[in-house]
Biopython code that builds the backbone (N, CA, C, O; Angstrom):
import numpy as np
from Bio.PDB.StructureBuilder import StructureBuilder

atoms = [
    (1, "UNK", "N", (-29.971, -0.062, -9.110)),
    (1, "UNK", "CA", (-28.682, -0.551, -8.660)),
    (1, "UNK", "C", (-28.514, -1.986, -9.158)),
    (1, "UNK", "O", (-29.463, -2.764, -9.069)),
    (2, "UNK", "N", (-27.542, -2.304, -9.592)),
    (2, "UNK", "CA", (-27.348, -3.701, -10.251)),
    (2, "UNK", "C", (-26.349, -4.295, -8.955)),
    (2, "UNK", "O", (-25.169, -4.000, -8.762)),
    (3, "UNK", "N", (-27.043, -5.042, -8.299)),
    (3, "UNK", "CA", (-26.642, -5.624, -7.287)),
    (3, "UNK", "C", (-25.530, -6.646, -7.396)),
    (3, "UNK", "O", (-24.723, -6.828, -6.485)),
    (4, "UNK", "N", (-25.517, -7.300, -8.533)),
    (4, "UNK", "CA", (-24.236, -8.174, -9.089)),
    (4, "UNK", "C", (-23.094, -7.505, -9.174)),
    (4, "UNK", "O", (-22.308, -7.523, -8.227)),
    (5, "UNK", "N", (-22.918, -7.048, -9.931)),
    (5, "UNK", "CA", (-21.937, -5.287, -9.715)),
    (5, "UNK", "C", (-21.301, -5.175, -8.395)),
    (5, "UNK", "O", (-20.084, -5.261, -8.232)),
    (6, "UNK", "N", (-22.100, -4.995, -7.521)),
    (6, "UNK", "CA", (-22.011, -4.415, -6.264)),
    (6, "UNK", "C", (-21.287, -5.031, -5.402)),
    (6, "UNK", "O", (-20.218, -4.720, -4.875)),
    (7, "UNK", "N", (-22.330, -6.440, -5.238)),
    (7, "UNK", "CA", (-21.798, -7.483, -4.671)),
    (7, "UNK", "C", (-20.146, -7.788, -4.941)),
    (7, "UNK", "O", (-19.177, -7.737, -4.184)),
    (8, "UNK", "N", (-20.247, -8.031, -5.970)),
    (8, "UNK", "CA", (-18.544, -8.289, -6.597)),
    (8, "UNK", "C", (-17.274, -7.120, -6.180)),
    (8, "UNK", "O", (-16.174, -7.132, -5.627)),
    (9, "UNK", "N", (-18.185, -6.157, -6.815)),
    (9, "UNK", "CA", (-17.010, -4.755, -6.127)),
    (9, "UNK", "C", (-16.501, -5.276, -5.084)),
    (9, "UNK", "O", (-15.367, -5.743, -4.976)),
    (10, "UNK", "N", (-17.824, -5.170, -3.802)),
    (10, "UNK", "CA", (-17.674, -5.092, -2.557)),
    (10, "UNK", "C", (-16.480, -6.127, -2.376)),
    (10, "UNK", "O", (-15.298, -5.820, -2.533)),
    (11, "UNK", "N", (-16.939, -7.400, -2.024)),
    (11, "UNK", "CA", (-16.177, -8.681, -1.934)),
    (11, "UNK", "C", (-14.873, -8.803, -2.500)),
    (11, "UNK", "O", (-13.980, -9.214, -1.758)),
    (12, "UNK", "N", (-14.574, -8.484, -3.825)),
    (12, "UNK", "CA", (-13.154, -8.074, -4.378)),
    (12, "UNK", "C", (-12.095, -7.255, -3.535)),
    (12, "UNK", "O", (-10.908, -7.450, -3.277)),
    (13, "UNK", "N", (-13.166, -6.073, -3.148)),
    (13, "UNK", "CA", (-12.058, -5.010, -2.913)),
    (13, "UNK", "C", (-12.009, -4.969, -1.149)),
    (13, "UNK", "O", (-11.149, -4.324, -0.548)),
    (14, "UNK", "N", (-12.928, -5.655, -0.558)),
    (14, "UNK", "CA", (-12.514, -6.228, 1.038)),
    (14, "UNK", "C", (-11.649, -7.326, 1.024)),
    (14, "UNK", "O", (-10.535, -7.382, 1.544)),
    (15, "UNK", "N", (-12.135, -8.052, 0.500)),
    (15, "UNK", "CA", (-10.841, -9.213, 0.126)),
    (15, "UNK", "C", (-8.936, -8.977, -0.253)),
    (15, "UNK", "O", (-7.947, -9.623, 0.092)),
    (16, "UNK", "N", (-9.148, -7.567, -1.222)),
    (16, "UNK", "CA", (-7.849, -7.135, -1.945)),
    (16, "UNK", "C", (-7.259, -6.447, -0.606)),
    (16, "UNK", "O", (-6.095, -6.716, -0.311)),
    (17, "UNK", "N", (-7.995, -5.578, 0.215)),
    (17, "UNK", "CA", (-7.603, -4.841, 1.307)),
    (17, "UNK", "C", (-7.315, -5.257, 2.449)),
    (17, "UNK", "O", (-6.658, -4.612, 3.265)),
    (18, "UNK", "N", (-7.947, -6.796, 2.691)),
    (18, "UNK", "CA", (-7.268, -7.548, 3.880)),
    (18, "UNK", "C", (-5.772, -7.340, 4.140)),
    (18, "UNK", "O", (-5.046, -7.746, 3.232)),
    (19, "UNK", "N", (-5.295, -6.903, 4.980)),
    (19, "UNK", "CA", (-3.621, -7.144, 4.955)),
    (19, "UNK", "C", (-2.862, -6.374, 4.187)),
    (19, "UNK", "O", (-1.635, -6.337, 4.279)),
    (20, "UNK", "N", (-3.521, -5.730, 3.403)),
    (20, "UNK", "CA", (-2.213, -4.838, 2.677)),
    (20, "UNK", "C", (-2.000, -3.415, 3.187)),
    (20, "UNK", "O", (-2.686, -2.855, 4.042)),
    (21, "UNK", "N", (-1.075, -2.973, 2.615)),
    (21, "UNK", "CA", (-0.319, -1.596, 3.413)),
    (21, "UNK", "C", (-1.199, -0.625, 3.699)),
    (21, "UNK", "O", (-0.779, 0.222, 4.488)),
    (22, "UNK", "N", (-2.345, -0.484, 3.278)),
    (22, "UNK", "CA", (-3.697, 0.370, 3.789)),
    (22, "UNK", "C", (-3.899, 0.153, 5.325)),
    (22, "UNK", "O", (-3.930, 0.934, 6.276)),
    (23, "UNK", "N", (-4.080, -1.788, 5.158)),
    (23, "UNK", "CA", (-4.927, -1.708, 6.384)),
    (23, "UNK", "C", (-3.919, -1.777, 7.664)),
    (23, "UNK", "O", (-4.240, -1.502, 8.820)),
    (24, "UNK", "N", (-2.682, -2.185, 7.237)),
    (24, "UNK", "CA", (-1.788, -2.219, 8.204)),
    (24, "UNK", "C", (-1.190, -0.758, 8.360)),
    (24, "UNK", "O", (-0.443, -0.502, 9.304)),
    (25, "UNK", "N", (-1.442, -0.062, 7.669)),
    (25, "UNK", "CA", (-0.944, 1.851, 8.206)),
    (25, "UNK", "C", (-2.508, 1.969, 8.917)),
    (25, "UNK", "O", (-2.418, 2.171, 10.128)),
    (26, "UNK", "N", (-3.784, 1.892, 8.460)),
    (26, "UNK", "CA", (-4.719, 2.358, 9.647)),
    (26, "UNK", "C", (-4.603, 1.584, 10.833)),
    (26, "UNK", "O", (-4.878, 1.987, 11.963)),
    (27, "UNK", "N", (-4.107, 0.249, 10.473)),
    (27, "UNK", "CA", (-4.359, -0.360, 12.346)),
    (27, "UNK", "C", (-2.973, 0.327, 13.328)),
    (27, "UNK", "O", (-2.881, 0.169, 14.545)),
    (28, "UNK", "N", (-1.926, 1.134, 12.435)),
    (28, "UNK", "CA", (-0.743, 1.330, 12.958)),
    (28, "UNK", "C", (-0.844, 3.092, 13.443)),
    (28, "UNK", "O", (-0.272, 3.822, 14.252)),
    (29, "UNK", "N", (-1.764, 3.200, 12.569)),
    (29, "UNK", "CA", (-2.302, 4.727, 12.739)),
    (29, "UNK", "C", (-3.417, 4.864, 14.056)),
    (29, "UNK", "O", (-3.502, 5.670, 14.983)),
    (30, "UNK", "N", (-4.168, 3.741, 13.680)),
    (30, "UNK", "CA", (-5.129, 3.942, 15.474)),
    (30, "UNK", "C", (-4.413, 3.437, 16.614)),
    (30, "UNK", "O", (-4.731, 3.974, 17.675)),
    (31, "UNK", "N", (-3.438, 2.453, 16.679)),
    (31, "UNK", "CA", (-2.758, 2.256, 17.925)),
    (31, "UNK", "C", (-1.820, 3.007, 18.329)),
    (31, "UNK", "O", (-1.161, 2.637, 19.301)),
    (32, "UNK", "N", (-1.469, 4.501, 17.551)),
    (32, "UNK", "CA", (-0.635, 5.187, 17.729)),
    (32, "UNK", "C", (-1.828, 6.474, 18.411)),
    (32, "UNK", "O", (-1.335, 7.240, 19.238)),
    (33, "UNK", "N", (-3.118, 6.643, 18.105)),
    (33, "UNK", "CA", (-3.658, 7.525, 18.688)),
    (33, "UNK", "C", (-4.520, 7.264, 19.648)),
    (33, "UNK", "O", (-4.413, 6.064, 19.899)),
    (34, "UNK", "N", (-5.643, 7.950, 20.589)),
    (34, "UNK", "CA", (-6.506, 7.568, 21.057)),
    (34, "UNK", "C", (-7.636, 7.656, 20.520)),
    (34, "UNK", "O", (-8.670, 7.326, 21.100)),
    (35, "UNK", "N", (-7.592, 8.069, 19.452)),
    (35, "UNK", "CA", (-8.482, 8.882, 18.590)),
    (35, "UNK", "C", (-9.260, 8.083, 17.014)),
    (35, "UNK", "O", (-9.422, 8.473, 15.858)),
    (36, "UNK", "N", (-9.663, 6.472, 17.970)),
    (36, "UNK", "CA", (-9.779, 5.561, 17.293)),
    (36, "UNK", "C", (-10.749, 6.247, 15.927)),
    (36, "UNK", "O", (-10.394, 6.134, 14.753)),
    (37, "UNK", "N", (-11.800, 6.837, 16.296)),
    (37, "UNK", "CA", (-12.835, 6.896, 15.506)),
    (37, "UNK", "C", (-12.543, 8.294, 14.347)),
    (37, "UNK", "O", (-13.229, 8.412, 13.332)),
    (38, "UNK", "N", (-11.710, 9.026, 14.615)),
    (38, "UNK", "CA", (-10.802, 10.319, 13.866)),
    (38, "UNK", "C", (-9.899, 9.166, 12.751)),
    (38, "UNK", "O", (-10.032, 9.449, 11.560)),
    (39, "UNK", "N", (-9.242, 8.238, 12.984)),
    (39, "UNK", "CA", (-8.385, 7.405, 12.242)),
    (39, "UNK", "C", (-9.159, 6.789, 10.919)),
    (39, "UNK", "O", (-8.674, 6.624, 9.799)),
    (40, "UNK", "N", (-10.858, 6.420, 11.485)),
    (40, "UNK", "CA", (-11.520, 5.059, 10.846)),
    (40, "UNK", "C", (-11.826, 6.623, 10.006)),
    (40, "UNK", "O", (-11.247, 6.731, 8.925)),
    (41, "UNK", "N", (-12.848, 8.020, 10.530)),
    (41, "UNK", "CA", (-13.254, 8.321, 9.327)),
    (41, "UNK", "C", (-12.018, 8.832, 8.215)),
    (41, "UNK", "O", (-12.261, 8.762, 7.010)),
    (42, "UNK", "N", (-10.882, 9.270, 8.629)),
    (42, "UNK", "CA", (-10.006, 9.815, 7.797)),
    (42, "UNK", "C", (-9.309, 8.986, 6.570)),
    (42, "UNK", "O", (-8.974, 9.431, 5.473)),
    (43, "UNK", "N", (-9.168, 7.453, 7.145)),
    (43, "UNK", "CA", (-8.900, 6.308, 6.598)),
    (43, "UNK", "C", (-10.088, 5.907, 5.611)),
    (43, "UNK", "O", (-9.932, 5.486, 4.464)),
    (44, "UNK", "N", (-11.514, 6.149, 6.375)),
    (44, "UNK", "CA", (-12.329, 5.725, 4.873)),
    (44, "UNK", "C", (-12.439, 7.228, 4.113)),
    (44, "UNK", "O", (-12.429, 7.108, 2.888)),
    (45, "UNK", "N", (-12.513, 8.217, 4.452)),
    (45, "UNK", "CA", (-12.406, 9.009, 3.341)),
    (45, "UNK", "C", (-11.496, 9.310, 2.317)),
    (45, "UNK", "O", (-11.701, 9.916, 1.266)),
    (46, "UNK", "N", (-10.468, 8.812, 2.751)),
    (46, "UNK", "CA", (-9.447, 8.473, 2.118)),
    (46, "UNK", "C", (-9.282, 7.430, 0.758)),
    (46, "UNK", "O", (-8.627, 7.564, -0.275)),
    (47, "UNK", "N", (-10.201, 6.309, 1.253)),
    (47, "UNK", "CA", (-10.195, 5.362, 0.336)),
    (47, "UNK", "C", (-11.005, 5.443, -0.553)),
    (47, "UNK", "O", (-11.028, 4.854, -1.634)),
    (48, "UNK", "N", (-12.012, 6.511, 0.067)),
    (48, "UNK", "CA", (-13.025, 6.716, -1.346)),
    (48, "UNK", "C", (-12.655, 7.901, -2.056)),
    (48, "UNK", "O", (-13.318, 8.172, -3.057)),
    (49, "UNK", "N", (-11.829, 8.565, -1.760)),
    (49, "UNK", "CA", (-11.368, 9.546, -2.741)),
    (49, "UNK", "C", (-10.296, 8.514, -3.647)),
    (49, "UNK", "O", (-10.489, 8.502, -4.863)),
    (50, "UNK", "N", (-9.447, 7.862, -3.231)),
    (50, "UNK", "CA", (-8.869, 7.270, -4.293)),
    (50, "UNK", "C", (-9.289, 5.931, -5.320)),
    (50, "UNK", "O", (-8.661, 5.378, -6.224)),
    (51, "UNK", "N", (-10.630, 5.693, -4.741)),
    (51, "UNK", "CA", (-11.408, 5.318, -5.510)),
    (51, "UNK", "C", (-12.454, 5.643, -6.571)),
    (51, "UNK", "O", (-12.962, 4.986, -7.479)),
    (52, "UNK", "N", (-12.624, 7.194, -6.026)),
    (52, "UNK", "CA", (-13.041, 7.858, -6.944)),
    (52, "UNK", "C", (-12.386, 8.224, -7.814)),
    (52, "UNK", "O", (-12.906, 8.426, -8.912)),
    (53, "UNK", "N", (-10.946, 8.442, -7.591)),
    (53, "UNK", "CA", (-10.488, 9.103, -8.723)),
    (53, "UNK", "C", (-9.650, 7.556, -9.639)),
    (53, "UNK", "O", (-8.701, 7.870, -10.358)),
    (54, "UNK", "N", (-9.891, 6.527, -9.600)),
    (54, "UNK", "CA", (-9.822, 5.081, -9.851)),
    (54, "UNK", "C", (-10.973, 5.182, -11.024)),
    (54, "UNK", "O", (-10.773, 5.290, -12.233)),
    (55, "UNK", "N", (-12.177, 5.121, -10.363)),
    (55, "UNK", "CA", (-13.425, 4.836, -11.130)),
    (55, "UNK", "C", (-13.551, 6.146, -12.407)),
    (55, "UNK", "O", (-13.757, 5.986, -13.610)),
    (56, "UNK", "N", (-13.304, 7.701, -11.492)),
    (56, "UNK", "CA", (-13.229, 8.447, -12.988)),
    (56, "UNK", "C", (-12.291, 8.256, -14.137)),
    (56, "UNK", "O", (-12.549, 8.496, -15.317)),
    (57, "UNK", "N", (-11.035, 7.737, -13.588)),
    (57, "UNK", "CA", (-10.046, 7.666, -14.610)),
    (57, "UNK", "C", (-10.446, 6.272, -15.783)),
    (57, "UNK", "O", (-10.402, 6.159, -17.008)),
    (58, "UNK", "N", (-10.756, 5.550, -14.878)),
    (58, "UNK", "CA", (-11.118, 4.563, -15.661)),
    (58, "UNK", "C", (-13.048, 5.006, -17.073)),
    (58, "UNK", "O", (-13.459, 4.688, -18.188)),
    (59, "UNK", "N", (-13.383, 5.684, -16.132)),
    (59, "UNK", "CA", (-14.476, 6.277, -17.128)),
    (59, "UNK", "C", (-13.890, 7.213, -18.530)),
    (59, "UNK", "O", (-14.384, 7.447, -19.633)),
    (60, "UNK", "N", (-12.850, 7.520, -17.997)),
    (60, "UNK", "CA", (-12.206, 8.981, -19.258)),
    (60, "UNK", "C", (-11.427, 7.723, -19.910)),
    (60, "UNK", "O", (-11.566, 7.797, -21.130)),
    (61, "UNK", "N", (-10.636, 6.562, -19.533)),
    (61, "UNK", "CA", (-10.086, 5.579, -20.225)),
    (61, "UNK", "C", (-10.919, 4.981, -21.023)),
    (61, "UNK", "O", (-10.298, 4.822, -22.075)),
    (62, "UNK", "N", (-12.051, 4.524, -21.138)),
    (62, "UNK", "CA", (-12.746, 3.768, -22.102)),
    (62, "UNK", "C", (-13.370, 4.382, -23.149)),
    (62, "UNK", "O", (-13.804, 3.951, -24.218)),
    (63, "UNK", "N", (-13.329, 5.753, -22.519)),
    (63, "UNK", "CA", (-13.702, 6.596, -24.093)),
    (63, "UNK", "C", (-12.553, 6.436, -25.538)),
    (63, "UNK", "O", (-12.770, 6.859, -26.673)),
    (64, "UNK", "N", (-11.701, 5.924, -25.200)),
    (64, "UNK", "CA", (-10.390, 5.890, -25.546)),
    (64, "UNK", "C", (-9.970, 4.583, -26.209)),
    (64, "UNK", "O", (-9.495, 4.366, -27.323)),
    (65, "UNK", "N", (-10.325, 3.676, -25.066)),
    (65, "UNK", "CA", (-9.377, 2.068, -24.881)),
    (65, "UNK", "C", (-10.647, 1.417, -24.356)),
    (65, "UNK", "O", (-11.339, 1.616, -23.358)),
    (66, "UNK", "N", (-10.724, 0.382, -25.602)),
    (66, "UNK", "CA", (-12.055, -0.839, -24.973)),
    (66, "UNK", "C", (-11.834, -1.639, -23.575)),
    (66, "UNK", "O", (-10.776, -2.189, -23.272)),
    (67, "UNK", "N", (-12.787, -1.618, -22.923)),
    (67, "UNK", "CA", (-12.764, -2.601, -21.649)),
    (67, "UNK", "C", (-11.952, -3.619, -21.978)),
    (67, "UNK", "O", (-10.952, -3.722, -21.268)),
    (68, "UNK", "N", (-12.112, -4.557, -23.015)),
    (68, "UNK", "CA", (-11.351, -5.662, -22.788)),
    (68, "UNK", "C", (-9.525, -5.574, -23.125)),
    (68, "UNK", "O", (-8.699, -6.364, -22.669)),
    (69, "UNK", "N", (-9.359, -4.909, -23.637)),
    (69, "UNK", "CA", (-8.402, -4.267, -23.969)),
    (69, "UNK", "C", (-7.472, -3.415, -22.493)),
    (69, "UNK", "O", (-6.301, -3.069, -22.332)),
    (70, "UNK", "N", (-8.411, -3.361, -21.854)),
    (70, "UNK", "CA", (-7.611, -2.576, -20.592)),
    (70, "UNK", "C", (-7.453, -3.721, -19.608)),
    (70, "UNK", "O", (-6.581, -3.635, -18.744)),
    (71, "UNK", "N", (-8.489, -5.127, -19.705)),
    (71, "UNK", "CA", (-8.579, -5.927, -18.918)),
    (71, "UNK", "C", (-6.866, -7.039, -19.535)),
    (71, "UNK", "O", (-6.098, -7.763, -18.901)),
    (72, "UNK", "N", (-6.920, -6.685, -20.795)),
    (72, "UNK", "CA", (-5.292, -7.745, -20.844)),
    (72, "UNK", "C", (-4.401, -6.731, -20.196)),
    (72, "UNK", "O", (-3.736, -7.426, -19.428)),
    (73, "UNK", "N", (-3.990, -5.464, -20.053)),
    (73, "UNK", "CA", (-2.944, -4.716, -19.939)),
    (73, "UNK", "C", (-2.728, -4.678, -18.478)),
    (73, "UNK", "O", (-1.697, -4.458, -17.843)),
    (74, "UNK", "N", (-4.157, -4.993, -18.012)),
    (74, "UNK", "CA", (-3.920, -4.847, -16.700)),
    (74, "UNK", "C", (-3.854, -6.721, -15.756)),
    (74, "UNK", "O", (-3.680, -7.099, -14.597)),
    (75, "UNK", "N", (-4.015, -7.145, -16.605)),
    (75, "UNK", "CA", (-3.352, -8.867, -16.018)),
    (75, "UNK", "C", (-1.790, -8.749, -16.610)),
    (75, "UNK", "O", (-0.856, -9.182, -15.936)),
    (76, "UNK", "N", (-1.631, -8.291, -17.581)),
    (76, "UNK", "CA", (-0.122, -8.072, -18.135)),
    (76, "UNK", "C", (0.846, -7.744, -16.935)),
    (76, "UNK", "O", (1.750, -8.449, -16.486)),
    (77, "UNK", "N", (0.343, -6.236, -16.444)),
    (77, "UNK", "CA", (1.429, -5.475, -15.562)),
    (77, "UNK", "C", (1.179, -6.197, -14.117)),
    (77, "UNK", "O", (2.035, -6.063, -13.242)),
    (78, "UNK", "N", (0.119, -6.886, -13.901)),
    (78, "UNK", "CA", (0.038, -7.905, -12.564)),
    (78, "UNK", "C", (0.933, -9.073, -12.458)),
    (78, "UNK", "O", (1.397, -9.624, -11.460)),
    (79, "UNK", "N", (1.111, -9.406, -14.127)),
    (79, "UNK", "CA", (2.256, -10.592, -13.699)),
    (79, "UNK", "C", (3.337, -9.961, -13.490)),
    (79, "UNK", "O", (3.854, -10.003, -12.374)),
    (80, "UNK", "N", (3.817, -9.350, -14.374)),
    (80, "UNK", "CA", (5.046, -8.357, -14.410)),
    (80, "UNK", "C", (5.839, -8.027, -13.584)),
    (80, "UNK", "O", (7.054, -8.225, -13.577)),
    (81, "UNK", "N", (4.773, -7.163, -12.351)),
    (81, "UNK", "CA", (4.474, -7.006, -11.171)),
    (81, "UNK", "C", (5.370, -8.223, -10.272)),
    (81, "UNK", "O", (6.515, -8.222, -9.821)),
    (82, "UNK", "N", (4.120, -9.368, -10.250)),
    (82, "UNK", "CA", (4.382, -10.842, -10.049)),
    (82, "UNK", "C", (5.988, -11.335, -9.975)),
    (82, "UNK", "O", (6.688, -11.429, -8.967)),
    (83, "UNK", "N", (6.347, -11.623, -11.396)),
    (83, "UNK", "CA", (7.573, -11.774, -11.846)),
    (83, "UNK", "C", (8.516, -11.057, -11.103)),
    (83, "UNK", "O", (9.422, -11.603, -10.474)),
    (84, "UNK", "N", (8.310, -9.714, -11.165)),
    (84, "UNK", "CA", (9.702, -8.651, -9.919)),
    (84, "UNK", "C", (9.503, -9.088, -8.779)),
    (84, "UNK", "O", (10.419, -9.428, -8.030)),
    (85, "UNK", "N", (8.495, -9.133, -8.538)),
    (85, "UNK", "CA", (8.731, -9.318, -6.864)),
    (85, "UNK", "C", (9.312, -10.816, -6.843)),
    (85, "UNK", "O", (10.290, -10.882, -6.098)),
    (86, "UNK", "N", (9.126, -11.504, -7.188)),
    (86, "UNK", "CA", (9.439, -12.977, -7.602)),
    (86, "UNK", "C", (11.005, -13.036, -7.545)),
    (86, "UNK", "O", (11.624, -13.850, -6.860)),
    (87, "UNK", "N", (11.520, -12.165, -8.270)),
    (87, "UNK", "CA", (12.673, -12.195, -8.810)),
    (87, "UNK", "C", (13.294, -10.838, -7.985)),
    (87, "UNK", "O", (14.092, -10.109, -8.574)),
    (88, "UNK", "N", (12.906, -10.563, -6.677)),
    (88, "UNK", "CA", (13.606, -9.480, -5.789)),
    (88, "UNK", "C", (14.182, -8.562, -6.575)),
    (88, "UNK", "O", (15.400, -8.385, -6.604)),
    (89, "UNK", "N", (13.523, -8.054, -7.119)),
    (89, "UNK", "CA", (13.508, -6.699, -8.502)),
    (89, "UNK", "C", (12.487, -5.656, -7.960)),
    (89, "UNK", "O", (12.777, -4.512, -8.310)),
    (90, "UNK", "N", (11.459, -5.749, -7.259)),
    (90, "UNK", "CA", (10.720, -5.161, -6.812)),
    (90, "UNK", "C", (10.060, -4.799, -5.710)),
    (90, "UNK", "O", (9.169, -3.952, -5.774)),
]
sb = StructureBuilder()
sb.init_structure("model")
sb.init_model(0)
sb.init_chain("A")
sb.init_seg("    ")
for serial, (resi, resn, name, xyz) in enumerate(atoms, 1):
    if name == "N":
        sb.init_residue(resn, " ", resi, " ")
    sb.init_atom(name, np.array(xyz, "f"), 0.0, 1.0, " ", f" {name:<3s}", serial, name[0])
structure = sb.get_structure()
């Protein structure tokens, strides 16, 4: 296990998930049930299926398209992104 890797994943993607529409539909999803612990596993299985299918797509992408090459396209469509919402376009 390359723990650098890991570390980073981890920290990135708890960090990215603070506050966004994930975590605010599960906290909106358990205060709507009693069924706190039915919410947490459905919510993380959830996130690792769409992370899995994140990580495979991105594996079938580089057979294709060099890493660094996917790393400009994807700061590209982040400003982009950026810019609309910026500009109440998005």
């Amino acid at each position: 296990m390359d723990w650098k890797i890991f570390l980073t994943t981890f920290w990135a993607i708890f960090f990215a998930e603070l506050g966004d529409k994930t975590q605010i539909t599960t906290i909106l999803m358990a205060s709507k049930s009693e069924k706190i612990w039915t919410v947490f596993i459905a919510s993380s299985l959830a996130l690792i299926g769409v992370t899995l299918l994140g990580v495979l797509f991105a594996d079938l992408l580089t057979h294709f398209i060099s890493p660094s090459l996917i790393k400009k396209i994807a700061g590209i469509l982040f400003i982009s992104i950026g810019i609309l919402i910026l500009m109440d376009k998005f």
